[in-house]
C-alpha positions as CSV (number, residue, x, y, z in Angstrom):
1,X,7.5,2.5,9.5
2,X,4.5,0.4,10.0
3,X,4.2,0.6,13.9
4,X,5.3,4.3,13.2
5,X,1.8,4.9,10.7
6,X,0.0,2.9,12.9
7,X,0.7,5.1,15.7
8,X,0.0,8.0,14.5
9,X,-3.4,7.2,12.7
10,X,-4.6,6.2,16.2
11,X,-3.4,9.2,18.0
12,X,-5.4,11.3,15.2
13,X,-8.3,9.4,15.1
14,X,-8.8,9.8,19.1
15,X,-8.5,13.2,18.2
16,X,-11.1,13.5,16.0
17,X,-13.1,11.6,18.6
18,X,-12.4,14.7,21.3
19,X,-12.8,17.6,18.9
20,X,-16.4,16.2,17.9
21,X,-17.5,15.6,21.8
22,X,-16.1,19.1,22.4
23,X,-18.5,20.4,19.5
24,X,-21.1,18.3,20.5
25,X,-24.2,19.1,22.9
26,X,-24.7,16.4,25.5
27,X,-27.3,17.0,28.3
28,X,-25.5,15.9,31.3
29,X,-21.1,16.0,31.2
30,X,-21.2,12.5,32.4
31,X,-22.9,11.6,28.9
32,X,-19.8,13.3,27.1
33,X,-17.5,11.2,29.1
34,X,-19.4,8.1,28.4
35,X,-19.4,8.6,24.9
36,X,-15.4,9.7,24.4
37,X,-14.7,6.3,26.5
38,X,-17.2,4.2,24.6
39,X,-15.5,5.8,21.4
40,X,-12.0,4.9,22.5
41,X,-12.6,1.8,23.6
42,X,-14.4,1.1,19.9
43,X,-11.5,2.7,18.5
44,X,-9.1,0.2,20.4
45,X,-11.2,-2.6,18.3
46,X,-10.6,-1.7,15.3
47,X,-7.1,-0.1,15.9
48,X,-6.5,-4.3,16.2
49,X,-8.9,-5.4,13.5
50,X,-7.2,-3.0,11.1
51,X,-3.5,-3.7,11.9
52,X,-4.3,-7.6,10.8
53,X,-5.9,-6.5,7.4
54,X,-4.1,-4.1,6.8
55,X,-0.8,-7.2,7.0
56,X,-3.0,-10.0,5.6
57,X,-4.6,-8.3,2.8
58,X,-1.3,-6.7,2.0
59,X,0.7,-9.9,1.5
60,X,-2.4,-11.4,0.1
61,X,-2.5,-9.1,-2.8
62,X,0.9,-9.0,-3.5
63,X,0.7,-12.9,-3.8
64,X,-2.4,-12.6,-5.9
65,X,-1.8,-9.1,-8.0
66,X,1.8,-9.4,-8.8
67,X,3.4,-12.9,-8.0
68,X,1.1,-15.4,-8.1
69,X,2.7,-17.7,-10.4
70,X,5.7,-18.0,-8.4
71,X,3.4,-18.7,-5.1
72,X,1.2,-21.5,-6.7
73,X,4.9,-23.2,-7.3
74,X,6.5,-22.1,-4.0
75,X,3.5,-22.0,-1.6
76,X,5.7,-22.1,1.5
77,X,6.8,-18.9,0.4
78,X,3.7,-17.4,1.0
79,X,4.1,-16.8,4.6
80,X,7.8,-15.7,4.5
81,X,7.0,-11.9,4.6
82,X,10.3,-11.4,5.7
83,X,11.8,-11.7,2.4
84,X,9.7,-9.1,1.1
85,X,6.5,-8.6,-0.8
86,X,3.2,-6.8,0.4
87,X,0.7,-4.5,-1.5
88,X,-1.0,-1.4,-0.9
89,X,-3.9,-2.1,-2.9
90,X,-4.1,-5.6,-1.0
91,X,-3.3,-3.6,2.0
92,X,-6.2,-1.3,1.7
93,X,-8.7,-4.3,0.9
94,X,-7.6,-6.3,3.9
95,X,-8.4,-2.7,5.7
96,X,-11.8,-2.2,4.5
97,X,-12.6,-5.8,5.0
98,X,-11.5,-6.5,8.6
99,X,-13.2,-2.5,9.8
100,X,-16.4,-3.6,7.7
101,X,-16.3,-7.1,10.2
102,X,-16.1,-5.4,13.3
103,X,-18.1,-2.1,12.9
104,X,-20.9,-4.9,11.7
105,X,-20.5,-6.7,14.7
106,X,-20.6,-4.2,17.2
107,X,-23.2,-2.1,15.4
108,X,-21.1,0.9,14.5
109,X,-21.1,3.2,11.4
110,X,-18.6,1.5,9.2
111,X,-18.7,4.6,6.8
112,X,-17.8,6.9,9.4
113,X,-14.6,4.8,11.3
114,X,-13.3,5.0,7.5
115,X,-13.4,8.2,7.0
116,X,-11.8,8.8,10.5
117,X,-9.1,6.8,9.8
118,X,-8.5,7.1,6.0
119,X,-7.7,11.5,6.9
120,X,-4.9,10.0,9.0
121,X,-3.7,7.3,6.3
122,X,-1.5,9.3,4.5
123,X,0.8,9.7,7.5
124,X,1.6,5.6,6.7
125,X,1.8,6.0,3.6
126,X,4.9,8.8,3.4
127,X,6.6,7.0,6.3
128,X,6.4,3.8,3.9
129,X,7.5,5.2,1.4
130,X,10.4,6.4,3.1
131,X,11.5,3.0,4.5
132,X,11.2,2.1,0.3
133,X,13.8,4.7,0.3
134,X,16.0,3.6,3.2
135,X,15.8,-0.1,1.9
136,X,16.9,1.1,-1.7
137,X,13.7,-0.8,-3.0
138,X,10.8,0.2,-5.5
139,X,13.0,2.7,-7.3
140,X,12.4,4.4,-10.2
141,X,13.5,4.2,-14.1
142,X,17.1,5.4,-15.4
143,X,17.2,9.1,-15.1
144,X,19.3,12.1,-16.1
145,X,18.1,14.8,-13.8
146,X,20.3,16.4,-11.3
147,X,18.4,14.3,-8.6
148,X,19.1,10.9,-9.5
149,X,20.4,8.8,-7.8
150,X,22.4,5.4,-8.0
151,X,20.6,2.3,-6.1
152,X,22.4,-0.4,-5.2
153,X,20.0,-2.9,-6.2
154,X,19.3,-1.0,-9.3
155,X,22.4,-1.1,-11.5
156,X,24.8,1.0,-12.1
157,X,22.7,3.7,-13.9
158,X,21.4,6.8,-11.6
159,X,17.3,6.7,-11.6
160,X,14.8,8.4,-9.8
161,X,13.7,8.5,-6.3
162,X,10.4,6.9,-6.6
163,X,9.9,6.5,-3.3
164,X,10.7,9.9,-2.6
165,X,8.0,11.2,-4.8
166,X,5.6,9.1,-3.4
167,X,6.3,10.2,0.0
168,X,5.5,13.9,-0.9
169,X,2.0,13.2,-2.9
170,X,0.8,10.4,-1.5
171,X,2.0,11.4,2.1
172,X,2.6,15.0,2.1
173,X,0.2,16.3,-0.2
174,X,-2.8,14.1,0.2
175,X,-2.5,14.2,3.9
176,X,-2.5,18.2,3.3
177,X,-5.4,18.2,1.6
178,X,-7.8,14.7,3.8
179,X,-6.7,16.5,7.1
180,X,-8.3,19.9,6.9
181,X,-11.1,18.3,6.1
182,X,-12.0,16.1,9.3
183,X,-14.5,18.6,10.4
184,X,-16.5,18.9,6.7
185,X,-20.1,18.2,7.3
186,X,-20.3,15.8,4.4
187,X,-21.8,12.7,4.1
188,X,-20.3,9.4,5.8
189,X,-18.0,7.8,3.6
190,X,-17.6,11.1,1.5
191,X,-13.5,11.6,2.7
192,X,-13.5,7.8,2.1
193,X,-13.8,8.1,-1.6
194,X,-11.2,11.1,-1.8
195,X,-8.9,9.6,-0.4
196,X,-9.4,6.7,-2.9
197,X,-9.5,9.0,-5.7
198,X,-6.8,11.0,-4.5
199,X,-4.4,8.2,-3.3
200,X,-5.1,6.4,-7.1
201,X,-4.4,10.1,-9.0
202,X,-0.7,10.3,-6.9
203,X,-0.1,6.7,-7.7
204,X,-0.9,6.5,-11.3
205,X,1.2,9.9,-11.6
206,X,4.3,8.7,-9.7
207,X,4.2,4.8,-11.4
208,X,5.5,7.0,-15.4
209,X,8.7,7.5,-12.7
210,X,9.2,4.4,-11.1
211,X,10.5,1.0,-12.2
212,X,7.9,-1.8,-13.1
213,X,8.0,-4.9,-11.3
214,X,10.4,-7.2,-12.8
215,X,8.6,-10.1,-12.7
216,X,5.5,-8.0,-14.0
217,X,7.1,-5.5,-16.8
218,X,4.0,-3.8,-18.1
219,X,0.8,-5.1,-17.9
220,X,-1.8,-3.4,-20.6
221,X,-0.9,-1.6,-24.2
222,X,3.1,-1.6,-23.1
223,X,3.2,0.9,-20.6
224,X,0.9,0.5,-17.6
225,X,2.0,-1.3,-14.9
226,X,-0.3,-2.9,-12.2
227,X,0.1,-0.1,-9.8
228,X,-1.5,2.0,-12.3
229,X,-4.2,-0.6,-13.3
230,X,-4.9,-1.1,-9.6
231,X,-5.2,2.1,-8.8
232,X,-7.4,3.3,-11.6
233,X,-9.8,0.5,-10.3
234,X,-9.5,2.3,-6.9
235,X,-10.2,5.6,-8.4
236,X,-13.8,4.1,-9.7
237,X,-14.5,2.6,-6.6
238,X,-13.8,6.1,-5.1
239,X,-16.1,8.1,-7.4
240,X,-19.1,5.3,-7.2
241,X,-18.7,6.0,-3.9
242,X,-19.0,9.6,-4.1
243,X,-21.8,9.5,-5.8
244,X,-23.4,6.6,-3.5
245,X,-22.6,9.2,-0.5
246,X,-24.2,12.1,-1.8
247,X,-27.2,10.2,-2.9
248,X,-28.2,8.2,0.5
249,X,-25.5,9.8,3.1
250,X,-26.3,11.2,6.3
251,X,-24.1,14.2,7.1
252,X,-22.0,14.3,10.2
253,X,-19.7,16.7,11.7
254,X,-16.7,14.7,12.3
């Protein structure tokens, strides 16, 4: 599902890169396809930057954000992703952090390759949370509606599909609503901040379904969990953003 998200972010990413040549005016049609090349081969950068934050931060954070008592006393653990354990919050981080390094060292708008490729990110995110689904992880909290289902690892009481919820909003829906707006003239980093509010409004929604961690429970005034405190902190990172964006931002068309 990873290689599957990856894929497809950069196949719509180098198509945002061709629709804005196409709309652009260039003086000479060699300086087009200069530009679409030097684009790609900026985008082939990243593409690599990004895959390594996005699997370092996400481990990362899930060590730091919801297991980091068991680490500190089982440190060789900390590598063995195989058994599991990796955050989207951490995820996202690692993301920002490792595009931030690159677009700084090759002098390119950092604010601009994020909004390029956070219109593609939900793509990943429902394919994610369909392999949740397949694995029979991350499930949600005993249920009685006609819909539930009966997880393996969850008991023998039927519960929600979580992940199935999470695949329609924070896939499905937000990529519905990020997409169409590739082309908006808004400022750089503008679709950057939806996406954060948006992502943290599906997630803080979908966590009243879903089963707390068990080695978390809930975190704040008995009944938010850490997804929900994450994402909330997401959500104001989105809107000081937005308004960040619409203060100092230069628009662009892409």
């Amino acid at each position: 599902m990873y290689l599957l998200g990856f894929a497809a972010s950069y196949l719509l990413v180098k198509k945002q890169i061709r629709e804005y040549a196409q709309s652009a005016s260039f003086a000479l049609p060699e300086k087009k396809e200069s530009f679409i090349l030097s684009q790609y081969q900026h985008l082939e950068g990243l593409a690599f930057y990004l895959v390594i934050g996005v699997v370092l931060g996400g481990r990362v954070g899930y060590v730091l954000f919801y297991n980091l008592s068991y680490f500190i006393q089982h440190p060789s653990e900390i590598l063995a992703t195989w058994h599991g354990g990796m955050s989207f919050h951490g995820g996202v981080i690692g993301a920002l952090l490792a595009g931030f390094i690159y677009c700084r060292k090759f002098k390119q708008n950092f604010l601009l390759w994020a909004d390029r490729f956070t219109v593609t990110a939900p793509i990943g995110l429902g394919l994610g949370r369909l392999g949740n689904f397949i694995n029979g992880e991350l499930f949600g909290r005993p249920a009685d509606v006609p819909w539930a289902m009966i997880f393996p690892a969850g008991g023998p009481f039927p519960r929600h599909p979580s992940q199935i919820y999470e695949a329609l909003l924070e896939g499905v829906l937000l990529f519905s609503i990020l997409w169409p707006l590739r082309k908006k003239p808004w400022p750089a980093g503008r679709k950057t901040a939806l996406f954060l509010i948006g992502y943290s409004a599906c997630r803080v929604i979908v966590e009243f379904f879903r089963e707390p961690d068990p080695q978390l429970g809930f975190v704040l005034a008995g009944w938010l969990t850490m997804g929900q405190l994450l994402s909330l902190c997401f959500a104001l990172a989105g809107l000081i953003l937005w308004v960040f964006t619409g203060i100092s931002g230069t628009k662009v068309s892409i």
